[in-house]
C-alpha positions in Angstrom: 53.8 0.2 120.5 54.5 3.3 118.4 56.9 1.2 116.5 53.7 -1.3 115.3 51.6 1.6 114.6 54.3 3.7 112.7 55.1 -0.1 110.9 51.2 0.0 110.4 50.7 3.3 109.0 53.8 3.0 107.0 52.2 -0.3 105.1 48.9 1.1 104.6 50.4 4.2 102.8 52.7 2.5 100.6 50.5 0.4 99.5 47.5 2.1 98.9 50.0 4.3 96.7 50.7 1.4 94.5 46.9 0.6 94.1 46.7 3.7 93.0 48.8 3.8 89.9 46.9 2.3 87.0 47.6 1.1 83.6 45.7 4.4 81.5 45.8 2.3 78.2 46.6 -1.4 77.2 48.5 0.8 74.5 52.1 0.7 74.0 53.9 3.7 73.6 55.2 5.2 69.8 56.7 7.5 67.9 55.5 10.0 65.0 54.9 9.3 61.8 58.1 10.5 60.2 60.0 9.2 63.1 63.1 7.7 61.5 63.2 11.5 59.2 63.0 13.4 62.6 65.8 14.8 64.5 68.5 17.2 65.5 71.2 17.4 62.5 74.9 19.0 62.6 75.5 20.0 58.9 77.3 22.5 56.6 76.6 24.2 53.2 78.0 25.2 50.4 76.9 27.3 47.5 76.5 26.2 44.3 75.5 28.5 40.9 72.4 27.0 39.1 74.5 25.0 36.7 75.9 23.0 39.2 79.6 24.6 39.5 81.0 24.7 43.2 80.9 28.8 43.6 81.9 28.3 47.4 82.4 25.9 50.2 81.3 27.5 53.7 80.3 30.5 51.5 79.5 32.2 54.9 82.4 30.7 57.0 79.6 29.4 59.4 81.0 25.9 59.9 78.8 23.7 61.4 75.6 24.7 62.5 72.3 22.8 63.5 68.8 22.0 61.3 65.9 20.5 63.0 63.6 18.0 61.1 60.0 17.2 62.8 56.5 15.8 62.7 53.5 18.4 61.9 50.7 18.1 64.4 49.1 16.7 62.0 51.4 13.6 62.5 50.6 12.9 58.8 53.1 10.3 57.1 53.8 12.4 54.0 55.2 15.7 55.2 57.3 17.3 58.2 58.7 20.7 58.9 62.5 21.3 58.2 63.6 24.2 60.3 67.6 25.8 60.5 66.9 26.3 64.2 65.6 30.4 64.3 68.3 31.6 61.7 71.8 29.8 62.3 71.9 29.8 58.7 69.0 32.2 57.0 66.4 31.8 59.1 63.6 29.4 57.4 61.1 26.5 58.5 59.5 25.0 55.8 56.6 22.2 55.4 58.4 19.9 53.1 56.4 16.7 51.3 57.6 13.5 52.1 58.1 9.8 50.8 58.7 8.0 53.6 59.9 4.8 52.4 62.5 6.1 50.7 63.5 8.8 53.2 63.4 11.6 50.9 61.8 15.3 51.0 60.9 18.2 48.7 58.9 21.5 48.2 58.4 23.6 45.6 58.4 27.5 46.1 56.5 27.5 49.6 56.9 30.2 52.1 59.1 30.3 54.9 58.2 30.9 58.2 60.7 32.6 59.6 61.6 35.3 63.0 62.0 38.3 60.7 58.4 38.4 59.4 59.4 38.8 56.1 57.6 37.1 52.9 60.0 34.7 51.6 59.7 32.0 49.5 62.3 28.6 49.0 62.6 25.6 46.8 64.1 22.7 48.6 65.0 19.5 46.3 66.9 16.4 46.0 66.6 15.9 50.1 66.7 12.7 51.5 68.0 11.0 54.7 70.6 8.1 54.5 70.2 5.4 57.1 74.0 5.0 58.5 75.2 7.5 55.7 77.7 9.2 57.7 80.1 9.3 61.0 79.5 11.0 64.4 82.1 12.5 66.2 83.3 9.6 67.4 83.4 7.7 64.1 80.4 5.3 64.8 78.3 5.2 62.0 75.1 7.7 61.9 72.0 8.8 59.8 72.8 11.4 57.2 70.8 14.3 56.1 71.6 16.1 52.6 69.2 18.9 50.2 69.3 21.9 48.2 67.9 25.1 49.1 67.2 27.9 46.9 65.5 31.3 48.3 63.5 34.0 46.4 65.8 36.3 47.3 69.0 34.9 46.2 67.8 33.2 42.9 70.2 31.3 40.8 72.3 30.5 43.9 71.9 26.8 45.5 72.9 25.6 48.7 73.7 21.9 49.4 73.2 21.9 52.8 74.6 18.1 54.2 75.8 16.3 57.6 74.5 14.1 60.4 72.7 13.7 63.5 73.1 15.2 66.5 75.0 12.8 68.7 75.1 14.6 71.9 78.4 15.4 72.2 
């Protein structure tokens, strides 16, 4: 007999727990805004002088270090924050304007927020993000991410900062 009732009791629970779960919206789930712009990105830099010359690969012998790419809360289609991930490189996150359709992103002297407190300003042009324009680490083909920075308190120096998404490895 205990083994009908503990059957019984068993049934009952079970399924009034799947009764219980309920489709909260006829919704399907989605992404941002900027969704294909967003992500985790593995890149290097190099300085340039503001005529273009190559002053110094890896100026600052960091290697490879990691830039984030996001959606405001705003979730607006036409701008996202660029960050270098609290200062791997010099410590900026930036609103930047974007065209979506053609992947690419700019600002124009806007302030940086960054962990020092400090009022700094940066320039950030010719950025875009190439669909398949590079190789992860295992040589499959992966979004690309490439820009120039320039800070207030560096002027006449640009930094091409370029590499790929984050592959999780």
């Amino acid at each position: 007999m205990k083994k009908y009732i503990s059957f019984f009791v068993t049934t009952l629970v079970l399924s009034l727990g799947f009764a219980s779960c309920g489709v909260e919206t006829d919704e399907p789930a989605g992404g941002t805004a900027v969704e294909d712009m967003c992500g985790h990105w593995v890149v290097t830099v190099d300085a340039y002088d503001s005529d273009g010359e190559l002053l110094a690969e890896d100026p600052y012998e960091m290697g490879e270090w990691n830039t984030l790419t996001y959606n405001t809360a705003n979730n607006d289609n036409n701008v996202m924050w660029l960050s270098d991930n609290g200062g791997e490189f010099w410590d900026y996150t930036v609103k930047v304007s974007v065209d979506y359709n053609a992947k690419t992103f700019s600002c124009n002297h806007v302030y940086m927020y960054t962990n020092e407190g400090e009022d700094q300003f940066c320039t950030i042009s010719d950025g875009k993000i190439i669909k398949n324009g590079g190789k992860n680490v295992n040589g499959k083909p992966t979004d690309a991410i490439e820009y120039k920075i320039e800070f207030t308190d560096d002027p006449g120096t640009v930094y091409f900062v370029h590499g790929v998404r984050y592959a999780g490895f």
